[in-house]
C-alpha atoms as one frame of an Amber mdcrd trajectory, in Angstrom:
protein
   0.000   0.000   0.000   1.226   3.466  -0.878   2.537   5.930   2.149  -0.383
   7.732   3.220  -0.601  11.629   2.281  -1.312  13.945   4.367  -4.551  14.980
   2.651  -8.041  14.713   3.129  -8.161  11.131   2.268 -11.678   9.213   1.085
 -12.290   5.434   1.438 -15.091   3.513  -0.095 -18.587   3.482  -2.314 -20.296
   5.763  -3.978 -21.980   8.341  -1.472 -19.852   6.566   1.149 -16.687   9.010
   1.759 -15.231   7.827   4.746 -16.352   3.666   4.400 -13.792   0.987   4.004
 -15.401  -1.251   1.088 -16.010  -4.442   1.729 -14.087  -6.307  -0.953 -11.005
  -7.360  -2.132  -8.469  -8.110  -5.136  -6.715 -11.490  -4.885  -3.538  -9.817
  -3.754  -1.948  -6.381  -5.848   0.180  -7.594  -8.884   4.145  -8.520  -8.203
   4.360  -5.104 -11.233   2.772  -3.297  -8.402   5.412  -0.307  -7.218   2.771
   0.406  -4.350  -0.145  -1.665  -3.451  -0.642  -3.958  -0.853  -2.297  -7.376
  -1.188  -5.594  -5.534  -0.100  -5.906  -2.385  -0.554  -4.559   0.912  -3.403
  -4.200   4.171  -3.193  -5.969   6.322  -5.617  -5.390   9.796  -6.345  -7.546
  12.654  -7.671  -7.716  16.056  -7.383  -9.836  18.360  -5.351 -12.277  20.677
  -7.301 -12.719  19.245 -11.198 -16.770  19.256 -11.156 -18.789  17.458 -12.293
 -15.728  14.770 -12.023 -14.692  15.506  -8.423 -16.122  17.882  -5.864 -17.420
  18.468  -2.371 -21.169  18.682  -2.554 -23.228  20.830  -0.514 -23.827  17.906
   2.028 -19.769  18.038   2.602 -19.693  14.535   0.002 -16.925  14.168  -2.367
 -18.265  13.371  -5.328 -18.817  13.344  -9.062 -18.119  11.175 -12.338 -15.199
   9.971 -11.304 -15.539   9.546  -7.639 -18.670   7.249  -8.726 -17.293   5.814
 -11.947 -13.647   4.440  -9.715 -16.301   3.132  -6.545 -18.587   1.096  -9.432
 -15.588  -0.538 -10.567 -14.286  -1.643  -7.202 -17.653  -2.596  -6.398 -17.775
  -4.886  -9.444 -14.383  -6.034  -9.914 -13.665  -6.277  -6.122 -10.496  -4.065
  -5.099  -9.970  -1.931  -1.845  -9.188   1.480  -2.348  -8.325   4.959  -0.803
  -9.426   8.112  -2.746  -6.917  10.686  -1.549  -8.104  14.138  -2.850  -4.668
  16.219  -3.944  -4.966  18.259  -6.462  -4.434  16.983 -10.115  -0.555  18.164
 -10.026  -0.177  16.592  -6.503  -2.019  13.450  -7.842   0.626  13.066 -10.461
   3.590  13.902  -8.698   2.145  11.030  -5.908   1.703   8.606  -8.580   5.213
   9.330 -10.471   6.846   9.060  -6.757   5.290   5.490  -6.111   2.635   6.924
  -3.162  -0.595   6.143  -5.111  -0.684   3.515  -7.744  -3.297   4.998  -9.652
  -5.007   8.341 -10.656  -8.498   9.337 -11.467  -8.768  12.964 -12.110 -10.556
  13.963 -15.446  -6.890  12.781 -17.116  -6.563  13.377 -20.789  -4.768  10.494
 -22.671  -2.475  12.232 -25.002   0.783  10.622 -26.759   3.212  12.771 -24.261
   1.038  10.975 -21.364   1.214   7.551 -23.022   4.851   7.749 -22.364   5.013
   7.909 -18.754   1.823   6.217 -18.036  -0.530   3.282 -19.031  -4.373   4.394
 -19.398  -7.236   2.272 -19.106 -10.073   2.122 -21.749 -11.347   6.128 -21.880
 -14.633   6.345 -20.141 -15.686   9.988 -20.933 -14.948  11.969 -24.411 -14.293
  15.878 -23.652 -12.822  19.104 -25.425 -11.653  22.250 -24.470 -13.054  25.994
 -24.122 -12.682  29.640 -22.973 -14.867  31.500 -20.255 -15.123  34.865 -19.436
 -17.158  36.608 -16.534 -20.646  36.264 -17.437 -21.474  39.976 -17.049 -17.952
  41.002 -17.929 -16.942  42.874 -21.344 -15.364  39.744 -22.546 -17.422  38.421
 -25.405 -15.120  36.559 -27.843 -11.490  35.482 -28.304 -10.842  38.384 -30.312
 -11.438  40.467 -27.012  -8.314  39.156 -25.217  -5.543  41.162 -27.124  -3.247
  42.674 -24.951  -4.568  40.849 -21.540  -3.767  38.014 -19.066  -5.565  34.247
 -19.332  -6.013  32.276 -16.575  -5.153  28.243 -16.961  -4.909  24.830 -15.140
  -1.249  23.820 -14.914  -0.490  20.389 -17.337  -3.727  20.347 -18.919  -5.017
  19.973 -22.751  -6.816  23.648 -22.188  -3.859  25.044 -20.944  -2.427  23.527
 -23.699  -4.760  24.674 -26.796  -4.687  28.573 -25.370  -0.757  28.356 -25.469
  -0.911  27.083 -29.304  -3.151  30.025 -29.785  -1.676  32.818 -26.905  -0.052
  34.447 -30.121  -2.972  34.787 -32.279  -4.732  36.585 -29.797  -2.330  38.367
 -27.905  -3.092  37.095 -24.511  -0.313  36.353 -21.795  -0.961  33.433 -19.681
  -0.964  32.653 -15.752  -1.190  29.551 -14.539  -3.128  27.767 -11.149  -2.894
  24.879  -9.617  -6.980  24.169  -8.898  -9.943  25.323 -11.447 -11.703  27.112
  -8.572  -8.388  29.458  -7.994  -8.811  30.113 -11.718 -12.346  31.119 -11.869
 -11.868  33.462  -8.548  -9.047  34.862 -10.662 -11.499  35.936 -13.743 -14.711
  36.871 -11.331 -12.179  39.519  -9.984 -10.770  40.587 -12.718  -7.250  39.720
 -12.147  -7.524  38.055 -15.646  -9.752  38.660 -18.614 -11.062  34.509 -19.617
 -10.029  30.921 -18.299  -9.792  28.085 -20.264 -11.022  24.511 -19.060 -12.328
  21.325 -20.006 -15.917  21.886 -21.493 -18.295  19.457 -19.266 -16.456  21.029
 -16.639 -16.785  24.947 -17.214 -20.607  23.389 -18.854 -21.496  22.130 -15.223
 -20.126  25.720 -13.683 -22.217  27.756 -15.769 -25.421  25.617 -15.172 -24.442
  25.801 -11.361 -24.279  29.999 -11.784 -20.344  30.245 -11.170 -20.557  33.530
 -13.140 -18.774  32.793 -15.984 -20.207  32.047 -19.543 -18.189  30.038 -22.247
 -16.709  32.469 -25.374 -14.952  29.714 -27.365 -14.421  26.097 -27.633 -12.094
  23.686 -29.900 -13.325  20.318 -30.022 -11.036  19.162 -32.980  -7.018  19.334
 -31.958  -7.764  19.125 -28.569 -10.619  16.621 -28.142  -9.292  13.750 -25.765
 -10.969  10.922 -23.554  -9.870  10.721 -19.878  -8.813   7.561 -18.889  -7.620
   5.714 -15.315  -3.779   6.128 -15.055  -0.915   3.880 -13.324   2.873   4.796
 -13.688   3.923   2.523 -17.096   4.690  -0.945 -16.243   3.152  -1.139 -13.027
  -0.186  -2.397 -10.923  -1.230  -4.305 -14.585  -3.336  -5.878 -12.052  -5.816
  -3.018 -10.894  -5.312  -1.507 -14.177  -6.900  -4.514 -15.816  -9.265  -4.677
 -12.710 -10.856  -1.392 -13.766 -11.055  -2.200 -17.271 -13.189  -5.268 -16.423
 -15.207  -2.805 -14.383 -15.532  -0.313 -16.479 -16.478  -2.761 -19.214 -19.601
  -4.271 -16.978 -21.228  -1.136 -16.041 -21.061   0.367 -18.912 -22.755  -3.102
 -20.089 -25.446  -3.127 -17.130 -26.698   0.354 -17.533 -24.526   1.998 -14.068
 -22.196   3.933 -16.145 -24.876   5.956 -18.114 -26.857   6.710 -14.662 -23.530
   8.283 -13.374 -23.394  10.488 -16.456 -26.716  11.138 -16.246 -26.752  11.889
 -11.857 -23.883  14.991 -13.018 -24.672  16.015 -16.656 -28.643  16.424 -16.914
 -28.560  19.156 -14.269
């Protein structure tokens, strides 16, 4: 089992944040660099809704919170969710103290590298937001002005391929709610994110609305990641998972629990 963090840390089921689930993998994989016979650690990261969040009942929650607990449930491996922040998840996985990360993960080629992915289990793009009541209506409005963006991620990465074109200047955050608190104060003039994500924000009234999206170069699935070459085991585990509630109809009622809001 990987070192414990010292982070808010989440064990269990879906709607179940602090309950040890009551099943277990025949023992981690020998290719395992962390796991014990009984148990992982998982890593996400702390605000990515509708994928991970604190509800208003002080849950964590959210697509993957739900999707990761349905495929322990089914496959039957022990986890521990340790909310980090998606940098922090990484860096915990690439040190050997979680074995795997869940955390609205884009599989690119760069990624593919350094990690092996599960199957994808959700199909996203990117976009721009601006304040909803703000002055900021377009792309072509950001000449001359600073962009907010999520360290290491593909929006970051599609409003530095187009940061010259526009003639916006870039600062980056750690967490998407730092971001968005950036823009609503005016520190910078749009954000860019993952579209379900700034979609969900905008239906919840975070006071932002979306000026721009590219859903061609940077359209990517997430997918579950280990560190390449290691816990084959729980990787495969989650496959078979995924692969049985997508089959029995519990994948499309998580979708549908965060996305027909």
């Amino acid at each position: 089992m990987a070192n414990s963090l010292s982070r808010r840390s989440f064990v269990g089921i879906v709607g179940a944040s602090a309950t040890v689930l009551g099943l277990g993998l025949a023992g981690c994989s020998d290719n395992s660099s962390s796991g014990s016979a009984d148990s992982y650690i998982i890593a996400t990261d702390t605000t990515f809704a509708p994928f991970e969040f604190t509800n208003d009942n002080n849950e964590f929650v959210g697509i993957d919170v739900d999707t990761l607990a349905a495929c322990a449930e089914v496959s039957g491996f022990e986890y521990e969710l340790q909310s980090l922040g998606f940098d922090a998840a990484v860096a915990a996985l690439e040190s050997g103290q979680a074995d795997g990360v869940i955390a609205g993960m884009s599989i690119t080629p760069e990624r593919e590298e350094k990690y092996d992915f599960s199957d994808p289990y959700y199909d996203s793009y990117v976009c721009a937001a601006a304040a909803e009541n703000g002055d900021v209506k377009s792309l072509d409005d950001l000449s001359g002005r600073a962009v907010a963006c999520k360290t290491g991620t593909q929006s970051a990465a599609w409003a530095e391929s187009i940061k010259d074109q526009y003639g916006f200047t870039i600062n980056y955050f750690d967490q998407s709610d730092m971001m968005y608190q950036d823009v609503l104060t005016g520190n910078t003039a749009a954000c860019f994110e993952d579209y379900p994500v700034m979609a969900y924000g905008v239906s919840q009234g975070n006071g932002l609305t979306i000026i721009g999206e590219n859903k061609d170069e940077f359209s990517t699935p997430y997918g579950f990641a280990v560190l390449k070459g290691q816990n084959a085991e729980l990787l495969s585990a989650f496959n078979e998972g995924l692969a049985e509630i997508r089959s029995n109809g519990t994948y499309d009622e998580i979708l549908n629990k965060y996305l027909e809001a």
